[in-house]
C-alpha positions in Angstrom: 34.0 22.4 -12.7 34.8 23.3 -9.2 37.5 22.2 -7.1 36.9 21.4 -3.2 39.6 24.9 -2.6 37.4 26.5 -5.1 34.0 25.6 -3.4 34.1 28.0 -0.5 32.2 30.5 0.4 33.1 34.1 -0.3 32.2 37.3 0.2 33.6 40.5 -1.7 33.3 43.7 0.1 33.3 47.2 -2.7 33.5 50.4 -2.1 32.8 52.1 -5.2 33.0 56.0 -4.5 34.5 58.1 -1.3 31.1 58.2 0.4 30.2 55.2 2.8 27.0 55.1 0.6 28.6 53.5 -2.0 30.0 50.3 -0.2 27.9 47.0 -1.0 29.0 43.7 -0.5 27.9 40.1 -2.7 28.4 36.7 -1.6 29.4 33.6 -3.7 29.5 29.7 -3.4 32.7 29.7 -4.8 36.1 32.0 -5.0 35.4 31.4 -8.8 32.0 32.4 -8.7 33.3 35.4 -7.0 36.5 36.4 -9.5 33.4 35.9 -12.0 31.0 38.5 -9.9 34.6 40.7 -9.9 34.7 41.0 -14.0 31.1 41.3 -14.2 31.3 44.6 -12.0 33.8 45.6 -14.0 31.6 44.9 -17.2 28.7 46.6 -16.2 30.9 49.5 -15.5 31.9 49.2 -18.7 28.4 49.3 -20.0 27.6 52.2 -18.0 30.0 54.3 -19.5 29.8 53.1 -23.5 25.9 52.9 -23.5 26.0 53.0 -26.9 28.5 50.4 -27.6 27.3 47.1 -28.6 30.3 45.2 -28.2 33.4 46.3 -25.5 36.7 44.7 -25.1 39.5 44.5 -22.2 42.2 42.8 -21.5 43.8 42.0 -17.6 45.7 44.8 -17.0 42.2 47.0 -17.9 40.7 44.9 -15.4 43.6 45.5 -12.6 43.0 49.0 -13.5 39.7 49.1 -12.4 40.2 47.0 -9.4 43.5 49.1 -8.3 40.9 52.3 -8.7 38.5 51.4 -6.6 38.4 52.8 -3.0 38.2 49.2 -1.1 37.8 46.0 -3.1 38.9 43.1 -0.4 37.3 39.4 -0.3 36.1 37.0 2.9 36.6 33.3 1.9 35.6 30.6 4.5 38.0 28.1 6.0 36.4 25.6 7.4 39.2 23.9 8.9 39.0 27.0 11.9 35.5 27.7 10.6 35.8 31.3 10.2 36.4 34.2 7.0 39.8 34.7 6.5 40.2 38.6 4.4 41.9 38.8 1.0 43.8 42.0 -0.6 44.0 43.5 -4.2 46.9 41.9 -4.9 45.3 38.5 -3.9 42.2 39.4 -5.9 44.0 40.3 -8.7 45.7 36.7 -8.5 42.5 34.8 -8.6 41.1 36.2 -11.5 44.0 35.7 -13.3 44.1 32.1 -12.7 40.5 31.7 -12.6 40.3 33.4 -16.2 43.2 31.1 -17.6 41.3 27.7 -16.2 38.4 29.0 -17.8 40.0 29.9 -21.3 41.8 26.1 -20.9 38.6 24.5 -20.5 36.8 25.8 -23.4 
């Protein structure tokens, strides 16, 4: 379930290599849709580079890794009390799918 903080509009903005070219940017209802969209990057990156692995496994800090390794990795979330994008860091990235991950792992 989503919380009214959780329910805002967000953007994450990736830069996946050195070149320009490799900068793409998805947009979320939520900040937990959007820690989701993080880990499933992350996943498919995964599947890119064990295609022949049915099953893959990581933990956080493999996670962090990959985030902390990537050129650019930053987040817009709308505040609609000045009804503008306010721009989020690694570090508060990092944060959000921590906590979004343990809400999810308490709920099940």
């Amino acid at each position: 379930m989503t919380d009214n903080k959780d329910a805002r509009h967000t953007i994450v903005l990736a830069q996946f290599g050195n070149s320009a070219a490799s900068k793409q940017f998805s947009d979320f209802d939520s900040v937990g849709d959007a820690m989701d969209g993080i880990c499933q990057m992350y996943e498919f990156r995964l599947k890119q580079e064990n295609p022949n692995q049915r099953k893959i496994k990581y933990d956080i800090t493999d996670l962090y890794s990959y985030i902390d390794q990537l050129p650019d990795l930053s987040c817009l979330v709308f505040n609609p009390n000045i009804a503008a994008y306010l721009p989020y860091n690694k570090k508060w990235i990092k944060d959000s799918v921590f906590d979004h991950l343990k809400r999810s792992v308490s709920t099940q």
